[in-house]
N, C-alpha and C positions, 0 to 999 in steps of 0.2 A: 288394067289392074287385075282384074278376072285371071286372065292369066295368067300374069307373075306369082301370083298366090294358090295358082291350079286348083281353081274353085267352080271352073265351069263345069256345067252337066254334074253338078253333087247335090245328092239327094237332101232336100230342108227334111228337118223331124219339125216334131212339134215344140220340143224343148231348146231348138238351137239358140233363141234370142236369150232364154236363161243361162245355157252355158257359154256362150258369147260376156254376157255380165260377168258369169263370175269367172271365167279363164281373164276379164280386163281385171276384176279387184283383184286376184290372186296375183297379178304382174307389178300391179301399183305396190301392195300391202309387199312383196317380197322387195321391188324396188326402196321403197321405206324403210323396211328393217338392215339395207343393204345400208342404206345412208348413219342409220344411227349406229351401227356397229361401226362405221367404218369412221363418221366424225364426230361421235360420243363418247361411245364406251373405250374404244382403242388408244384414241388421247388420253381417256384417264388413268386407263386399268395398265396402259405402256408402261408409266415409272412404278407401279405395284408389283406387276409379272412382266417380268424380262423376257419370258420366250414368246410376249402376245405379238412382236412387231413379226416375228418370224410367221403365224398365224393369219394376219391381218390380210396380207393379198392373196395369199391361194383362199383364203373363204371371201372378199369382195369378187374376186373372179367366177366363184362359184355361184354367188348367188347372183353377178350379173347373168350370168349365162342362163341360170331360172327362170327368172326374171322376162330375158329375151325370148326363152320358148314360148312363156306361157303368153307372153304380146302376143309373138306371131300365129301361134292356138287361135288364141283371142281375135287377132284382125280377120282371121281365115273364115271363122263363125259370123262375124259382122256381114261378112261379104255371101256369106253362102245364104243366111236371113233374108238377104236385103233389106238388113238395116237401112232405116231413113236417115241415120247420123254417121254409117258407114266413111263418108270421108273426113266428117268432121276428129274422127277417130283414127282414122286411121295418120293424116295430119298429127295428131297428137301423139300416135306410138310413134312415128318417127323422128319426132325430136326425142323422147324419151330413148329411145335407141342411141341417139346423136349421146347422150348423158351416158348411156351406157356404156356404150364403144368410149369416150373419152375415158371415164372411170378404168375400162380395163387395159385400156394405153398406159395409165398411170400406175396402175399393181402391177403390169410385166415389167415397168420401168424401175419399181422399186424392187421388184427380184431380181432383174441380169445385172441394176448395176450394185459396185461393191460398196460397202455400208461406212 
């Protein structure tokens, strides 16, 4: 795993386990707001403003792709710490990734095909 993630021989700071936290809640908390724009506000505000559907998958793809940096930031810091819950997280970004990649399967799907 060390090296998939090109973490070996990287220097630890003192701060990495705090920037490890907050690059994981900055992936969560963008994850989140990815979900509620995408199955809140857009179902509603759809029949309000007409040009929101056209809106809706280039900014879900946008903020998956946020979202996915700041995991993989996040897993990278876990591992370079030696985190003691490093797998247990890192387990957990990869299903969230699995959520992610599905997500942006579905917003390409809803741009190429016709309306």
């Amino acid at each position: 795993m060390r090296r998939l993630l090109r973490v070996e021989g990287a220097k630890k700071t003192p701060f990495i386990n705090r920037d490890a936290h907050r690059n994981f809640r900055v992936a969560i908390i963008v994850s989140g707001v990815r979900c509620i724009i995408t199955y809140l506000l857009i179902p509603i505000l759809v029949p309000i403003v007409g040009f929101a559907g056209v809106v809706a998958a280039p900014l879900g793809i946008a903020l998956c792709l946020v979202a996915g940096v700041n995991g993989v930031v996040s897993v990278r810091r876990f591992w370079i710490s030696d985190y003691r819950g490093k797998w247990m997280y890192t387990w957990f970004i990869l299903f969230v990734f699995l959520v992610l990649a599905i997500s942006i399967v579905a917003d390409v799907a809803r741009i190429v095909s016709p309306a």
